[in-house]
C-alpha positions in Angstrom: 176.2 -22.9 133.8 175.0 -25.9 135.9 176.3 -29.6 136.2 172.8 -30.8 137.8 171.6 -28.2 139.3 175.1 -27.2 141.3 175.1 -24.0 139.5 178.5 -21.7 138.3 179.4 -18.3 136.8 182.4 -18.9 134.5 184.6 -16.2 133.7 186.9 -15.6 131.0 189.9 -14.5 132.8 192.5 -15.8 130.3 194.5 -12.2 129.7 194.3 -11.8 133.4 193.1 -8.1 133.6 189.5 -9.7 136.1 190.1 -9.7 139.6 187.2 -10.3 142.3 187.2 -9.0 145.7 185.4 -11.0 148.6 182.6 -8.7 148.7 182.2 -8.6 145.4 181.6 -12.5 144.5 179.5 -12.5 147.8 177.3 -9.5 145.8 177.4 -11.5 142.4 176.4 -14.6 144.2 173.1 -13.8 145.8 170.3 -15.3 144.6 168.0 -12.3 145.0 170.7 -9.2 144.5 173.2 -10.3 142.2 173.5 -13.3 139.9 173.1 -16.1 142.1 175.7 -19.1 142.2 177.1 -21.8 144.3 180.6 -21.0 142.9 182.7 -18.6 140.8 184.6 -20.6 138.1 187.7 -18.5 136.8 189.6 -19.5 133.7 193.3 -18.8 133.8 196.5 -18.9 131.6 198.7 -21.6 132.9 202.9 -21.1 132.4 203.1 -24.8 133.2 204.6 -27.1 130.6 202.0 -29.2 129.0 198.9 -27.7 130.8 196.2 -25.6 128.8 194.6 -23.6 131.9 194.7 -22.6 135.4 191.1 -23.4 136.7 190.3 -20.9 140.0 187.5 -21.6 142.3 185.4 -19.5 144.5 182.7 -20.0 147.1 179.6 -18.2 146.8 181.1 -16.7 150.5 184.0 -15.6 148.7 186.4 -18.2 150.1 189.1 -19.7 147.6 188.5 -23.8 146.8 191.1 -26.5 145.6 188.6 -28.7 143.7 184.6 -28.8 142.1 184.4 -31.6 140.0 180.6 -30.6 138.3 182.8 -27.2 137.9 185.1 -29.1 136.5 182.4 -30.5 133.7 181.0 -26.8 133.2 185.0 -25.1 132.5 185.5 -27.4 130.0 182.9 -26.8 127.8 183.2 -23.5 128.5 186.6 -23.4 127.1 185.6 -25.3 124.2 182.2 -23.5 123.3 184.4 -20.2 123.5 186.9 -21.0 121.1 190.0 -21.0 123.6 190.7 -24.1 122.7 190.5 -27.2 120.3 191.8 -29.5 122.4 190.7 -33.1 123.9 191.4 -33.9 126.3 191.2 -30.6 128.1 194.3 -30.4 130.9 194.2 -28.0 134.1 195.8 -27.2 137.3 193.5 -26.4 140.3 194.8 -25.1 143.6 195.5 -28.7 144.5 196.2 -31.3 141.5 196.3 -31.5 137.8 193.0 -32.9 136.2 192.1 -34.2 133.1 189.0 -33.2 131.4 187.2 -35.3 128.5 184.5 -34.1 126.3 182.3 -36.8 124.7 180.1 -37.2 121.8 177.2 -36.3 123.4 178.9 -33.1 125.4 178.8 -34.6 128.7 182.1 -34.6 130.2 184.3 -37.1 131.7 186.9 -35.9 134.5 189.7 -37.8 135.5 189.5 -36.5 139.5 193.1 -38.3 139.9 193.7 -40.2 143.5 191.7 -39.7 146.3 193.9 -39.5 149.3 193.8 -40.4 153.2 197.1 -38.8 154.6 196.1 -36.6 157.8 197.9 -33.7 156.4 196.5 -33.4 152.8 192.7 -33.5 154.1 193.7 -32.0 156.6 192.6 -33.3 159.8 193.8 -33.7 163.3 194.0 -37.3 164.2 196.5 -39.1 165.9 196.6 -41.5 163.0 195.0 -42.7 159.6 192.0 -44.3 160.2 189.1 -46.2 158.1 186.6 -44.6 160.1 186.5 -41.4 162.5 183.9 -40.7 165.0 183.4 -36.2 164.9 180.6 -35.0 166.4 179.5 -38.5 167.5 178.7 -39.2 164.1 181.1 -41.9 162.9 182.3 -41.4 159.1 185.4 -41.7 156.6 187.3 -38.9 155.6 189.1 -38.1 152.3 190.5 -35.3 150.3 189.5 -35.6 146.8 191.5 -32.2 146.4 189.3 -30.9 148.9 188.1 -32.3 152.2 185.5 -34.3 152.6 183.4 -36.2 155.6 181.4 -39.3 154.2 178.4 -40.4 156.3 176.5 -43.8 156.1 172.8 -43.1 156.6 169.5 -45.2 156.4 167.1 -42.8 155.7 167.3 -38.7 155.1 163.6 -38.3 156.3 165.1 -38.4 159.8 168.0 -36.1 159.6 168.4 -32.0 160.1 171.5 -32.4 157.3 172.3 -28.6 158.1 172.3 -28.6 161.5 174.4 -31.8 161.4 177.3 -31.1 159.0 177.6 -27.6 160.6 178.5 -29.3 163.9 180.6 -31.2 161.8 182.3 -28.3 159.6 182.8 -26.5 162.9 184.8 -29.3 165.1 188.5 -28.6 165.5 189.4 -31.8 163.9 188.7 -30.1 160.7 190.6 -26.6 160.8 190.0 -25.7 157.1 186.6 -27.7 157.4 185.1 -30.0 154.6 182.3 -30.9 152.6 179.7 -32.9 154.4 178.1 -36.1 152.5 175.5 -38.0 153.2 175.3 -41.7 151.6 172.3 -44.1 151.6 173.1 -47.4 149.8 171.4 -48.9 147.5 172.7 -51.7 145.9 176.6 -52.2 144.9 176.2 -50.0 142.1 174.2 -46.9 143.2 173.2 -44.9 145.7 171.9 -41.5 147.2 173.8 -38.7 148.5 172.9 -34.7 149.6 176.1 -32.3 150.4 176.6 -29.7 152.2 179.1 -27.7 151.0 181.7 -25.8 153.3 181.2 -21.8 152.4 178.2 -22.7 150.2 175.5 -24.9 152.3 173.6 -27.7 150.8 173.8 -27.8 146.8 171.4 -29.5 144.0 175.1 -31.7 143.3 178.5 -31.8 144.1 180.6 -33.8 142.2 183.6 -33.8 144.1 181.5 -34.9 146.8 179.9 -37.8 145.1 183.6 -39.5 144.1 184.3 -39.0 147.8 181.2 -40.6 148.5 182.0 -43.8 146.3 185.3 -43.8 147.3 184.6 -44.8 150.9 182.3 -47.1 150.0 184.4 -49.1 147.8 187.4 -48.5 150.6 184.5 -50.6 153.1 183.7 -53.1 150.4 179.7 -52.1 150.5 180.1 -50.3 146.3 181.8 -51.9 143.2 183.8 -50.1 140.8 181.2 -48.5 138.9 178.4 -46.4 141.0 175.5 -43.9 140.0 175.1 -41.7 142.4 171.9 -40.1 142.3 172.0 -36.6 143.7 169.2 -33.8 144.1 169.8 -32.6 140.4 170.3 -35.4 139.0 172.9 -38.4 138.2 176.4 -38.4 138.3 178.7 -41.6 137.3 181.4 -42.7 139.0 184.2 -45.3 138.5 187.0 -46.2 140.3 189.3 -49.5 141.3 191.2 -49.3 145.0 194.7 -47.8 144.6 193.7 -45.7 141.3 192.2 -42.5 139.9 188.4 -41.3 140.2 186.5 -41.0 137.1 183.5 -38.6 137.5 181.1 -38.3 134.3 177.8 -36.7 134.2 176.2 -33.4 132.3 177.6 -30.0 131.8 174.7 -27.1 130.9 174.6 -23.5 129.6 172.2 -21.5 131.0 172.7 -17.9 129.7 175.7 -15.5 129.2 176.2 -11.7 129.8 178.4 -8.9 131.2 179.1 -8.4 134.7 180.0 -4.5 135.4 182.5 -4.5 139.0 
């Protein structure tokens, strides 16, 4: 499946009996050798009270992730189109959070991302206090966890930038000990803008969703974005709403691509 162009393989995993070695999703996920992915989606059972799955994420390195919001899109209609459930909204647990997941009429999907938070320790990063802005790397930029870390750069122009070269400096500064996914903003106007991300454990990808409700997030937190923002990434557009103080509403596309059997 893909959520504009940030490309999944979603497994059914809901009686438990799949499990994935390191090696193994790094083999599944090369683009030449195995399947090819930018993550692993894994749907779960969840013993939780009033939640319908656990929702596991992998890297296509093989590293464990708390949060993909264009994942997020692509798991719940896989759930639906698979018959393991009839409900709407869809709820999950992640590593992290509980999210809630809404199919619409047209089967795009709206995710309620919750609150994005700032708190040193939840990111995490090493700082000797909370901050608007933080300078790593010489670059300066704001830095959230939207259930995962990310950094959030202003830029004027892409053309001029070496993004990979950049956010690897970036991923690999001490400030950031489990890392984070790099985003790079140009602004438009108040109610849209432009943004590439590098992912942490998966390099630069077609969308990240996650990424682009971090992305909006700091902008509103600077006053330069209102509450609803288009964010146009390289796959395509992604929608985003949110007032100061309250949750992060990410909408945008969720696409099947084909389906098969995976022998381990």
């Amino acid at each position: 499946m893909h959520g504009l162009g940030n490309d999944f393989m979603v497994v059914d995993n809901t009686d438990g009996d799949i499990s994935f070695s390191v090696g193994q999703i790094r083999n599944l996920s090369n683009r030449h050798f195995g399947i090819g992915f930018d993550q692993l989606l894994v749907v779960e059972s969840s013993t939780s009270p009033g939640i319908d799955f656990r929702y596991v994420i992998y890297n296509a390195d093989g590293s464990e992730v708390a949060q993909c919001g264009n994942g997020a899109r692509c798991f719940a209609r896989f759930v639906t189109r698979n018959n393991l459930t009839k409900r709407n909204p869809i709820i999950v647990e992640t590593h992290s959070s509980v999210i809630t997941l809404y199919i619409n009429t047209d089967d795009t999907v709206r995710v309620d991302m919750g609150s994005p938070s700032f708190e040193l320790d939840s990111i995490p990063l090493v700082a000797p206090e909370i901050q608007p802005t933080y300078e790593i790397e010489g670059f300066e930029m704001g830095v959230l966890s939207m259930g995962n870390p990310h950094c959030v750069l202003i830029i004027e122009d892409f053309s001029t930038l070496d993004i990979a070269s950049i956010a690897s400096k970036i991923q690999a500064n001490k400030a950031l000990p489990n890392q984070a996914n790099i985003g790079f903003m140009q602004i438009i106007n108040r109610g849209e803008i432009n943004l590439r991300v590098y992912e942490r454990g998966s390099g630069e990808t077609l969308a990240c969703g996650s990424g682009a409700c971090a992305a909006v997030v700091y902008g509103a937190e600077k006053g330069l974005l209102d509450e609803k923002v288009c964010a146009h990434l390289t796959g395509g557009d992604a929608f985003i709403e949110y007032q100061k103080g309250g949750h992060v509403f990410l909408s945008g596309p969720a696409e099947f691509v084909f389906e098969g059997q995976v022998i381990l």
